[in-house]
C-alpha positions in Angstrom: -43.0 -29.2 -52.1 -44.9 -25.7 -52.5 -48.2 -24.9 -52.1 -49.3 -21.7 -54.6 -53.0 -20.2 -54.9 -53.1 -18.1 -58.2 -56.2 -16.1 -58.5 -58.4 -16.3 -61.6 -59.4 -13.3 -63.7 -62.0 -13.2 -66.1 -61.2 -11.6 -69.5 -63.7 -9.7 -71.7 -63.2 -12.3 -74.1 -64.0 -15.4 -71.0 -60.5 -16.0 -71.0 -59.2 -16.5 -67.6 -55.9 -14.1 -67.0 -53.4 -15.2 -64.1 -52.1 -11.5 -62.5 -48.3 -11.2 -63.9 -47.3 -10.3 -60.7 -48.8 -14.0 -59.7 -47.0 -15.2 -62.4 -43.4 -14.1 -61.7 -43.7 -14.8 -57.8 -44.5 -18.4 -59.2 -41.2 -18.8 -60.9 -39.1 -17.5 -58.3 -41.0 -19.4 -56.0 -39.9 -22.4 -58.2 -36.6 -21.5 -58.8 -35.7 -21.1 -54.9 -37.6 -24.4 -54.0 -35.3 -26.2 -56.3 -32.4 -24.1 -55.1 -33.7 -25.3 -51.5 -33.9 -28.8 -52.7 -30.3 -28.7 -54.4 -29.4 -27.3 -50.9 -31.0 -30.2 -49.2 -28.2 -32.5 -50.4 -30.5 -34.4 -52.7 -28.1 -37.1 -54.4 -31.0 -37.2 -57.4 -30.4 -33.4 -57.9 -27.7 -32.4 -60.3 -27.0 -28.9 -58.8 -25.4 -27.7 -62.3 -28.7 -28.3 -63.9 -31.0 -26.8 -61.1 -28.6 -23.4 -60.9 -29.6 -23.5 -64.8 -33.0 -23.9 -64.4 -33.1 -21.7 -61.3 -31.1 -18.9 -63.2 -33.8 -19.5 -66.5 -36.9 -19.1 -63.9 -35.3 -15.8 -62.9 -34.5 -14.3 -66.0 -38.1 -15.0 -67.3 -39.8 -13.2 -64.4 -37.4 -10.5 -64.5 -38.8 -10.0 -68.3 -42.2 -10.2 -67.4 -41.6 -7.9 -65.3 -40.1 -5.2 -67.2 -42.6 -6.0 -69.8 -45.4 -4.9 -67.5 -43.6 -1.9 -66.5 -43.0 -0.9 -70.3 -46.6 -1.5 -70.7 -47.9 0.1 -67.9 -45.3 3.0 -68.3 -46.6 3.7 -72.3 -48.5 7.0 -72.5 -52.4 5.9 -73.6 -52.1 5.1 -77.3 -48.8 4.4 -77.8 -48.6 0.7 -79.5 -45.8 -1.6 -77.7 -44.0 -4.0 -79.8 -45.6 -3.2 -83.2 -49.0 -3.7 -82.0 
């Protein structure tokens, strides 16, 4: 089992934000502890479904990720995504 400490920010609005970089080490960290477990020889792990999973995990932090680079990449003023 993992053991993840995800900082806390504090929007303007008092919404707390989670760094995305936070967020996409969290899936892969996910993904490769059920890779391990699938590893592991755990007869109640189907290792079709957990490459699935896995392979879902990895996609979504590799689109966060380019996301942020998009954003973070946009000259000042540009609007991203119709905003």
């Amino acid at each position: 089992m993992i053991h993840v400490t995800i900082p806390l920010i504090p929007g303007k609005d008092g919404v707390p934000l989670i760094p995305a970089d936070q967020v996409t080490a969290l899936l892969r960290t996910i993904a490769v502890d059920w890779m391990q477990a699938a590893d592991a020889g755990d007869p109640a792990v189907d290792r079709q479904t957990v490459d699935g999973l896995a392979g879902v995990l990895d996609e979504l932090a590799d689109s966060i990720d380019v996301e942020c680079i998009a954003f973070a990449s946009a000259p000042e003023g540009w609007a991203l995504d119709g905003e």
